[in-house]
LUMZA-275519 format. One line per 8 residues: number of its first residue (from 1); their letters; for each residue x, y, z of N, C-alpha, C, CB. Coordinates in pm, 1 decimal. Atoms other than C-alpha are relative to their C-alpha. Glycine has a CB too. Layout:
residues N
NUM	a	X:Y:Z:X:Y:Z:X:Y:Z:X:Y:Z | ...
END
This chain:
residues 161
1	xxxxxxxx	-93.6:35.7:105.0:-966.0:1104.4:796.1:-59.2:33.9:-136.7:35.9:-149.3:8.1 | 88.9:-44.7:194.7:-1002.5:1253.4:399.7:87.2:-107.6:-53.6:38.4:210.1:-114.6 | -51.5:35.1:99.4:-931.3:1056.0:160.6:44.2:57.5:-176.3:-64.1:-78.4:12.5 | -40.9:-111.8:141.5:-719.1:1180.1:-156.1:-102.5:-77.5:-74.1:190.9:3.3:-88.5 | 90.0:30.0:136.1:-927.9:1124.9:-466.6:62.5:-58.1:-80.4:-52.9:106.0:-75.2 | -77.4:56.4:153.2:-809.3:924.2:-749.8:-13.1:52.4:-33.3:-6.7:-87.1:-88.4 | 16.0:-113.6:129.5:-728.3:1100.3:-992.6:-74.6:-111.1:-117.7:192.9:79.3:-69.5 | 86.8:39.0:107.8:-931.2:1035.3:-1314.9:70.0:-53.2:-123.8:-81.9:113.2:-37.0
9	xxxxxxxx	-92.9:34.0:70.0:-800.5:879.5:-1573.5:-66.3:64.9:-164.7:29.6:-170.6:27.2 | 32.8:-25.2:139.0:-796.9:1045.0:-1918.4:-65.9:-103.6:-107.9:116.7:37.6:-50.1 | -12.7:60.8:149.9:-927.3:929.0:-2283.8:84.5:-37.2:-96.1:-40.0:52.2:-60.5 | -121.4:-16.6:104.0:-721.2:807.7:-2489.5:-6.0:88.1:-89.8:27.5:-105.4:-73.3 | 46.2:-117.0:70.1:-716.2:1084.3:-2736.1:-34.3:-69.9:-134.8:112.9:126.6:-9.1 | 86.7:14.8:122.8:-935.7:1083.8:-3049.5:100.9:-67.2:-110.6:-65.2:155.8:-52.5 | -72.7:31.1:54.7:-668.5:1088.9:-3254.1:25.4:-130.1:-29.0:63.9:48.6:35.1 | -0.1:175.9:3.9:-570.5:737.4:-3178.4:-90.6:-98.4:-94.2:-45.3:-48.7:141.6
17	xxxxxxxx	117.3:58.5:53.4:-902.3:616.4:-3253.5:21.9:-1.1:-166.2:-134.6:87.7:51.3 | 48.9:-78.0:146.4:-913.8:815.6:-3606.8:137.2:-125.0:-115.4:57.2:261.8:6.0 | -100.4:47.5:56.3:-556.9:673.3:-3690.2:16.6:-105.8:-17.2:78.1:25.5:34.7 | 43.6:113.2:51.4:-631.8:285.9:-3614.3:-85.7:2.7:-30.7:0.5:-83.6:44.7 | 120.2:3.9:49.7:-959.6:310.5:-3767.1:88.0:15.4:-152.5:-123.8:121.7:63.0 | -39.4:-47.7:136.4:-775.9:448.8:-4086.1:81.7:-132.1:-37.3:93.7:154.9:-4.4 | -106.9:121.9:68.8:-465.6:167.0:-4094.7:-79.1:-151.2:-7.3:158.9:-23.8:115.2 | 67.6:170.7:-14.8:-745.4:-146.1:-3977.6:-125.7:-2.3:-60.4:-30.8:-61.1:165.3
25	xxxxxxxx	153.8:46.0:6.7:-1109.6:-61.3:-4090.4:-31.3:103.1:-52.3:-88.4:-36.2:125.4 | 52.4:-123.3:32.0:-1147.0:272.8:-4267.0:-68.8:-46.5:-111.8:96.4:116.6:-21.4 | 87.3:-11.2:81.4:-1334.5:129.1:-4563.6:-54.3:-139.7:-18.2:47.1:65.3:-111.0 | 66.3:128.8:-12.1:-1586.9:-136.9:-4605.5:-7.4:-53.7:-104.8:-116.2:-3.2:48.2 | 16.2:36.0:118.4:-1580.3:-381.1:-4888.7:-167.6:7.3:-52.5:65.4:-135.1:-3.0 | 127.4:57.9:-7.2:-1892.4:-355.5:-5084.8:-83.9:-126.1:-87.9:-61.8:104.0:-13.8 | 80.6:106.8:4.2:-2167.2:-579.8:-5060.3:47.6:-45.0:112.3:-0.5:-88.0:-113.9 | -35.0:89.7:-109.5:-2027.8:-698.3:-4739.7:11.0:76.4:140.4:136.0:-70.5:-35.1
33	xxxxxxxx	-10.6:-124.7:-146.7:-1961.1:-578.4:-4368.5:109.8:-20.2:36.9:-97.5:-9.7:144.4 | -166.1:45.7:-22.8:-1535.7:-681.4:-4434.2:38.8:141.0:19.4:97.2:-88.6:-144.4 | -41.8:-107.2:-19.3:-1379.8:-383.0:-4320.7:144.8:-10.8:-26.6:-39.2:43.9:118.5 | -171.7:-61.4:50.7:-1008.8:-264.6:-4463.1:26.8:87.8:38.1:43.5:33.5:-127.6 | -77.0:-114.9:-28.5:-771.6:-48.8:-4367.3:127.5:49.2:-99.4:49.5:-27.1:133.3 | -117.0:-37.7:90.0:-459.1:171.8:-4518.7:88.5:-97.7:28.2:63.7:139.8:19.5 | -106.1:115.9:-28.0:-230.0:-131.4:-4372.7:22.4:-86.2:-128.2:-52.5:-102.2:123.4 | -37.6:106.6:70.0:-283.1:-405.2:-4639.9:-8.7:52.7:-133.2:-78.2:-121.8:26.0
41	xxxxxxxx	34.0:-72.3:108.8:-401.1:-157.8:-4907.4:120.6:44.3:-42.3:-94.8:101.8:20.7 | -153.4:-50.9:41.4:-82.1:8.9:-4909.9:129.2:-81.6:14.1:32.8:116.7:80.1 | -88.3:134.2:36.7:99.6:-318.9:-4875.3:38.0:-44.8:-148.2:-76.7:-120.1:52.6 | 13.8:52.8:142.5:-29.6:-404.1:-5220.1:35.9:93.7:-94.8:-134.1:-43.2:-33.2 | -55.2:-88.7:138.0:36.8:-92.1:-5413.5:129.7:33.5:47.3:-90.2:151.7:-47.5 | -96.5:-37.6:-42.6:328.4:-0.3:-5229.8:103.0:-133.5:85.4:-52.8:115.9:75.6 | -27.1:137.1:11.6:524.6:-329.4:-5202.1:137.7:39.2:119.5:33.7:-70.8:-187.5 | -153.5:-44.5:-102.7:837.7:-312.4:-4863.1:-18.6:150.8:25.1:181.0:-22.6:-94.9
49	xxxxxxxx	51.9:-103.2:-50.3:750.2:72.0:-4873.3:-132.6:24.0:149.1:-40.4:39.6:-124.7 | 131.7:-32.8:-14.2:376.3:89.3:-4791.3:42.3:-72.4:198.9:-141.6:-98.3:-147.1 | -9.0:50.8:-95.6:470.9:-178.7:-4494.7:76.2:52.3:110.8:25.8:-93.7:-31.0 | -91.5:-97.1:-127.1:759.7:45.1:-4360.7:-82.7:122.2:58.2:154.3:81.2:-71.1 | 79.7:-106.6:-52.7:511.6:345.7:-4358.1:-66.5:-29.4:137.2:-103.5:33.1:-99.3 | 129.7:19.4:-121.2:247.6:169.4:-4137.9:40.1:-61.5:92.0:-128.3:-75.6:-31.9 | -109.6:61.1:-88.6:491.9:2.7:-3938.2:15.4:142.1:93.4:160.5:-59.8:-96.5 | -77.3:-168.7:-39.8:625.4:367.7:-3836.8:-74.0:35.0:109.2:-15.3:143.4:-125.0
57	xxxxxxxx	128.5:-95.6:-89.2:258.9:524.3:-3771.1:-21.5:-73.7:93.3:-151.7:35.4:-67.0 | 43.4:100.2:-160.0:181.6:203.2:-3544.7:82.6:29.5:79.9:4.7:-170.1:6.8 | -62.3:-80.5:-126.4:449.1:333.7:-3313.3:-13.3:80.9:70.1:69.4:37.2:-1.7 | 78.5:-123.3:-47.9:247.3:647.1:-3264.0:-57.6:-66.2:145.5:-136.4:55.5:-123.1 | 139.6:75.3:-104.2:0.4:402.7:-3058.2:124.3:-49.1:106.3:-129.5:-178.1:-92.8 | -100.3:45.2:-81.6:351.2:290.3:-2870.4:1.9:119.0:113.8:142.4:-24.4:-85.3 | -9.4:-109.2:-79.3:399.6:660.0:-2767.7:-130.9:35.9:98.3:30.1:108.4:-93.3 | 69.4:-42.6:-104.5:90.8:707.6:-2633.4:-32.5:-106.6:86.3:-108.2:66.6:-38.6
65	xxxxxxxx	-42.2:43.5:-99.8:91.1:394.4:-2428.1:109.3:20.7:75.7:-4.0:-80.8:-17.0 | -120.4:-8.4:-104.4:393.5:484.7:-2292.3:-79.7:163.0:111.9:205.2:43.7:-119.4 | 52.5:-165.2:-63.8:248.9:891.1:-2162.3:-152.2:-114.1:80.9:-67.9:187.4:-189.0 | 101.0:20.7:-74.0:-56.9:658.2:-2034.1:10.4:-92.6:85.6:-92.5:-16.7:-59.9 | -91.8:62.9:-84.5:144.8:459.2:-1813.4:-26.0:-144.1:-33.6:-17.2:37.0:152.7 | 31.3:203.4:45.6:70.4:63.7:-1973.4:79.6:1.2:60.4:10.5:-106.0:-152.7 | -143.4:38.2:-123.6:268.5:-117.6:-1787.4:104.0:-108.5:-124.4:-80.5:-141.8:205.0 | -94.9:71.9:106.5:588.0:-281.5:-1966.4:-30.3:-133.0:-73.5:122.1:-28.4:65.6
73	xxxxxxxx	75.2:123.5:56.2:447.3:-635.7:-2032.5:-72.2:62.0:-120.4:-110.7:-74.6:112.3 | 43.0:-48.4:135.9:223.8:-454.6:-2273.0:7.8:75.8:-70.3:-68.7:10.3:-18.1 | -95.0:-65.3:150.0:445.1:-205.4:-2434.1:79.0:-117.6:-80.7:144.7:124.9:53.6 | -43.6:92.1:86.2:618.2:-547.1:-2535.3:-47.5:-85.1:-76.9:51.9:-49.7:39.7 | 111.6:51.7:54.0:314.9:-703.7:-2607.0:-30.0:69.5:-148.0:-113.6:19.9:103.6 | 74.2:-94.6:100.0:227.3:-408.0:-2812.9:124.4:-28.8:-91.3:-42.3:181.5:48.7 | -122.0:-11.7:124.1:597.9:-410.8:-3013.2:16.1:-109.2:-36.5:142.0:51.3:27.8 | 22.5:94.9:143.3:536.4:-790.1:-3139.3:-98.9:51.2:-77.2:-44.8:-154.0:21.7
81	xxxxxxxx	156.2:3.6:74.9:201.9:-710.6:-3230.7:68.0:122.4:-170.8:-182.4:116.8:159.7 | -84.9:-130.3:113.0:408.8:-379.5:-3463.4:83.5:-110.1:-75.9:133.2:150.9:94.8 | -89.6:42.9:81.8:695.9:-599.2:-3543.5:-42.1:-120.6:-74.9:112.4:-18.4:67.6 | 37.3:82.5:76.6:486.6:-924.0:-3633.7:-93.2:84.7:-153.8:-82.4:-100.9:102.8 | 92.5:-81.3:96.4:238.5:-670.9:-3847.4:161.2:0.9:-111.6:-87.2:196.3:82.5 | -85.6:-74.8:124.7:560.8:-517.0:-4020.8:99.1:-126.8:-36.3:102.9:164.9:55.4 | -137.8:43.9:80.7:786.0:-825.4:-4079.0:-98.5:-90.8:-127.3:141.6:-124.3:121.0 | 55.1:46.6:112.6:480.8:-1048.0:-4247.1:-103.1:28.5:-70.6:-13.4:-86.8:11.3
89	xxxxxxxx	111.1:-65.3:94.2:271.6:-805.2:-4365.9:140.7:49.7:-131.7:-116.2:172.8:103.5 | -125.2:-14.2:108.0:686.0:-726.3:-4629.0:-83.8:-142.5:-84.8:213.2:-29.6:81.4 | -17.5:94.2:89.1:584.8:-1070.5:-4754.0:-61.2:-4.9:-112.7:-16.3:-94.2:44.5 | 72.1:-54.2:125.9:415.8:-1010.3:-5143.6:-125.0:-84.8:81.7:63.1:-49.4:-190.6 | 157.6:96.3:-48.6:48.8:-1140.0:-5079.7:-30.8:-25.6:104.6:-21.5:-128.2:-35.1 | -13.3:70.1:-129.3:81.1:-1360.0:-4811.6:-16.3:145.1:132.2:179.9:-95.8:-2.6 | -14.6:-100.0:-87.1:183.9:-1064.4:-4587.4:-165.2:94.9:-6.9:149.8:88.8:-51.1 | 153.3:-115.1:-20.0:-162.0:-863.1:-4705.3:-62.4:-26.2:10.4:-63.3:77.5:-59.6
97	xxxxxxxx	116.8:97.1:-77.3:-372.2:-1109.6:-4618.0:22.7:-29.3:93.2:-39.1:-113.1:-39.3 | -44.4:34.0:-155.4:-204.2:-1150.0:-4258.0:-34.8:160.5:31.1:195.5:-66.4:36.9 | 23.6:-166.5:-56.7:-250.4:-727.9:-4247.8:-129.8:34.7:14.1:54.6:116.7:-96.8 | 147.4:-3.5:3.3:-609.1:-784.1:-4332.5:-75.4:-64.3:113.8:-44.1:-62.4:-120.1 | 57.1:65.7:-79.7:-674.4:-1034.4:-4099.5:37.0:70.8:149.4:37.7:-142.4:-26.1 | -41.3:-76.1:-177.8:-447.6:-929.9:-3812.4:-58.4:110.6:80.4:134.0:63.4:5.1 | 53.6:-148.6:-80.3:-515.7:-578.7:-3729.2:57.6:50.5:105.9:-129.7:-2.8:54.0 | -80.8:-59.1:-59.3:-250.9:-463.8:-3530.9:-18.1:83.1:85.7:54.7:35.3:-57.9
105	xxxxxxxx	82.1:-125.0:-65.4:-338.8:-140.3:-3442.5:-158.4:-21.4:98.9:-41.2:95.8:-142.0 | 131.4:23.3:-88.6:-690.7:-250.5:-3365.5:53.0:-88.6:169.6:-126.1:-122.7:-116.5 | -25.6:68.2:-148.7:-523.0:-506.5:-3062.6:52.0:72.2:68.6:76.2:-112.5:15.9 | -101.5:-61.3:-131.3:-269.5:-240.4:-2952.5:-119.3:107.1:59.0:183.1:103.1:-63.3 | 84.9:-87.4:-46.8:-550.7:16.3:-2899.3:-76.2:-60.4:102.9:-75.8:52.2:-97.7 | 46.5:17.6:-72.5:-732.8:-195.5:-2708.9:65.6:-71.0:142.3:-77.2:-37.9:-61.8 | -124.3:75.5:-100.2:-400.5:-329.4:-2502.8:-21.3:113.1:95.7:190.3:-22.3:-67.4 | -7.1:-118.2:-109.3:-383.7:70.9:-2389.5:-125.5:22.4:77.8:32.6:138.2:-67.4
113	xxxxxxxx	107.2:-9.1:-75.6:-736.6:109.9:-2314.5:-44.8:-123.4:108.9:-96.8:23.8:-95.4 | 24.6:28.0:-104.1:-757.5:-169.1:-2109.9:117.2:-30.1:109.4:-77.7:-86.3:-23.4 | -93.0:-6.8:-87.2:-418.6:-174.6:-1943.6:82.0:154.0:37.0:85.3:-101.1:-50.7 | -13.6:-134.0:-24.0:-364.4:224.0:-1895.6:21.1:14.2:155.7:-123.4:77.8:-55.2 | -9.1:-40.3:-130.9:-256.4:361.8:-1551.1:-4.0:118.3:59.4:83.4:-35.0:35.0 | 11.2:-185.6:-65.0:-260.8:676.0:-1328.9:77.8:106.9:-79.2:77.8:23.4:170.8 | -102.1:-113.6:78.7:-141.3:964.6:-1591.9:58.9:121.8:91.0:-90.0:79.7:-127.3 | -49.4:-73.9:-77.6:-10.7:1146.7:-1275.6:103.8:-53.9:77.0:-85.6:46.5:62.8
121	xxxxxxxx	-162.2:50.0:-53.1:290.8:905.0:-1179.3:69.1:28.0:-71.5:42.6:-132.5:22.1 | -124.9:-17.8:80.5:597.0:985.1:-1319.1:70.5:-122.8:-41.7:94.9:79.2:73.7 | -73.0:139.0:36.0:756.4:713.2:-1503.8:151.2:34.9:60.7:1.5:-40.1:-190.6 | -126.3:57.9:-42.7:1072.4:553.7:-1419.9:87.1:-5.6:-118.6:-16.6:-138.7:63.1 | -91.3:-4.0:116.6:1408.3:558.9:-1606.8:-24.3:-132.1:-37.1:155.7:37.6:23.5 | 33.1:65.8:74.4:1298.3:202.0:-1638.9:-88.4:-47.0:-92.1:13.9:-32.4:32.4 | 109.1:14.3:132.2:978.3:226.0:-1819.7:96.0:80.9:-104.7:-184.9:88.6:25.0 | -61.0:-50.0:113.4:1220.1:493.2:-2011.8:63.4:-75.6:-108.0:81.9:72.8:39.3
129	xxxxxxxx	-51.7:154.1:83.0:1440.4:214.3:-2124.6:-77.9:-64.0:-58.7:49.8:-108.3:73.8 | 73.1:93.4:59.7:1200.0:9.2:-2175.3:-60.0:38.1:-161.0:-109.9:-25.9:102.0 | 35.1:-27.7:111.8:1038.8:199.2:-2449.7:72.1:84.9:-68.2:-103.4:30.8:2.3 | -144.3:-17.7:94.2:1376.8:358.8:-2593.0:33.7:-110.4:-101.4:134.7:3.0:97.6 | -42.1:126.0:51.4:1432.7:1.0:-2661.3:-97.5:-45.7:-108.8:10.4:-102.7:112.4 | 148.2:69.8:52.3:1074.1:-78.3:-2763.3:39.0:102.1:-132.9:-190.6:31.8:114.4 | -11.4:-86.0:60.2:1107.0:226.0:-2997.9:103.3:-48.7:-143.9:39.8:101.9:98.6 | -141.3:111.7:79.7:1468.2:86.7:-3150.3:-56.1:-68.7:-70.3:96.7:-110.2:85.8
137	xxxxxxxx	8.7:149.9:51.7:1368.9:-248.6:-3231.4:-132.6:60.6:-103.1:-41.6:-152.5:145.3 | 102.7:-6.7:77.7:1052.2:-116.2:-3379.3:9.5:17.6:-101.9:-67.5:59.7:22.0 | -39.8:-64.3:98.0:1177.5:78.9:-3591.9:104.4:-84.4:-89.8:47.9:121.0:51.5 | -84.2:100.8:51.3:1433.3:-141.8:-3685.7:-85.0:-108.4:-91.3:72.7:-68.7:123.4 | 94.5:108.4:61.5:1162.0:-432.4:-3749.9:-85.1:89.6:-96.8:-101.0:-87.2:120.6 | 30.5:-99.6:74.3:1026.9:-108.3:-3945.0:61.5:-19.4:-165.6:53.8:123.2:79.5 | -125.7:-6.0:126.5:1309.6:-72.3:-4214.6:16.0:-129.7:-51.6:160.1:47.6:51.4 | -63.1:83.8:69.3:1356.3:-398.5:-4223.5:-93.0:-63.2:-148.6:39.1:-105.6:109.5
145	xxxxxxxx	27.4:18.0:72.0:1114.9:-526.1:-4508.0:58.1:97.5:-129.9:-101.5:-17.8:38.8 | -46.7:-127.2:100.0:1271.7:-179.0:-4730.5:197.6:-84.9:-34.0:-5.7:224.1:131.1 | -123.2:-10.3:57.0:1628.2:-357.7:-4674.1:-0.7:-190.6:-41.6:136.2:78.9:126.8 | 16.1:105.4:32.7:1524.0:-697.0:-4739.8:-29.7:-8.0:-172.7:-97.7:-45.1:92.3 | 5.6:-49.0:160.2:1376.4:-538.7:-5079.7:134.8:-0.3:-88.4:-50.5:156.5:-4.6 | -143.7:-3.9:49.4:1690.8:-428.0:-5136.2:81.0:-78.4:-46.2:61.4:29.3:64.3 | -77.4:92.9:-5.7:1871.1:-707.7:-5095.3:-31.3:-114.6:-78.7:14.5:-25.3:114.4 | 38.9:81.8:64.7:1674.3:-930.4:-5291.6:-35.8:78.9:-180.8:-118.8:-61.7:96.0
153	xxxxxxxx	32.7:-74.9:92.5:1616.4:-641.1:-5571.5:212.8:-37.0:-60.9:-87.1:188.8:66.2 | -98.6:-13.4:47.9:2015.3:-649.1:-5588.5:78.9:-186.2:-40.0:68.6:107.3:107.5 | 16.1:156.1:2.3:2035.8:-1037.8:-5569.0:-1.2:-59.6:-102.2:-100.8:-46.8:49.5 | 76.2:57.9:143.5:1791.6:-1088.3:-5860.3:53.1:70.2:-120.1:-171.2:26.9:-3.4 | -18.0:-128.7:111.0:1937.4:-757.8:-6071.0:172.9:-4.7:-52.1:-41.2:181.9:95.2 | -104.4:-7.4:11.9:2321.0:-805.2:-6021.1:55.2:-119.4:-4.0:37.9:70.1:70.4 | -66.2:176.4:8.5:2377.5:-1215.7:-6057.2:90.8:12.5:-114.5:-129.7:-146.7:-41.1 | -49.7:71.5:131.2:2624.0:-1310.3:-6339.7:-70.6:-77.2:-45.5:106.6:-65.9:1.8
161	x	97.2:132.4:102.8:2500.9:-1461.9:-6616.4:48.7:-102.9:-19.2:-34.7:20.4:-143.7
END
């Protein structure tokens, strides 16, 4: 009797790495060993923007759990971890000190690397769904701090006197 071989399971690709490293820890405060990322940085200069941006790119890390077969539990896992990042990292302050602390990206990266599966099964139209959906909502929980802006920009700007 032979036995087939497992197949091997890929790296996650570099990329990944390069990209949460950049949004959670790309620069170190100094005098200290606090590490920052483009997440809360661009929270603060870029106020409902900056948050929709990095909201977006963290979906990247969605796509490639999905091609590395996570299993659904933690593509959903992974899309609070996006949608909590992007709804209270919108909030002025508050929110960039939850982006600083949290680290988003840093948990989903390590969701795929340790829940990853055989990259030689073919997914199912229901993992498809699943992250169609995941995708949606993300994006959705994406925009939404940009229309909340909005809405409070037109609120405060268009009241009667």
């Amino acid at each position: 009797m032979s036995k087939t071989p497992k197949p091997t399971l890929t790296t996650v690709p570099n990329w990944t790495r390069q990209l949460t490293r950049l949004l959670d820890s790309a620069f170190v405060i100094p005098g200290t060993d606090i590490r920052i990322g483009l997440d809360p940085i661009l929270g603060v200069l870029l106020p409902e923007l900056g948050d929709a941006v990095t909201g977006v790119l963290a979906l990247t890390l969605l796509g490639v759990a999905y091609r590395e077969r996570v299993p659904k539990f933690v593509l959903f896992r992974m899309l609070l971890n996006i949608g909590l990042d992007a709804l209270l990292g919108a909030v002025p302050l508050v929110g960039d000190v939850f982006d600083f602390a949290f680290k988003a990206n840093d948990k989903n990266l390590a969701l795929i690397e340790r829940h990853r599966g055989d990259p030689t099964k073919p997914a199912t139209w229901g993992d498809k769904l699943v992250v169609v959906g995941a995708i949606g909502v993300a994006i959705a929980l994406a925009l939404m701090p940009i229309l909340v802006g909005v809405a409070l920009w037109r609120l405060l700007f268009s009241a009667a006197p």
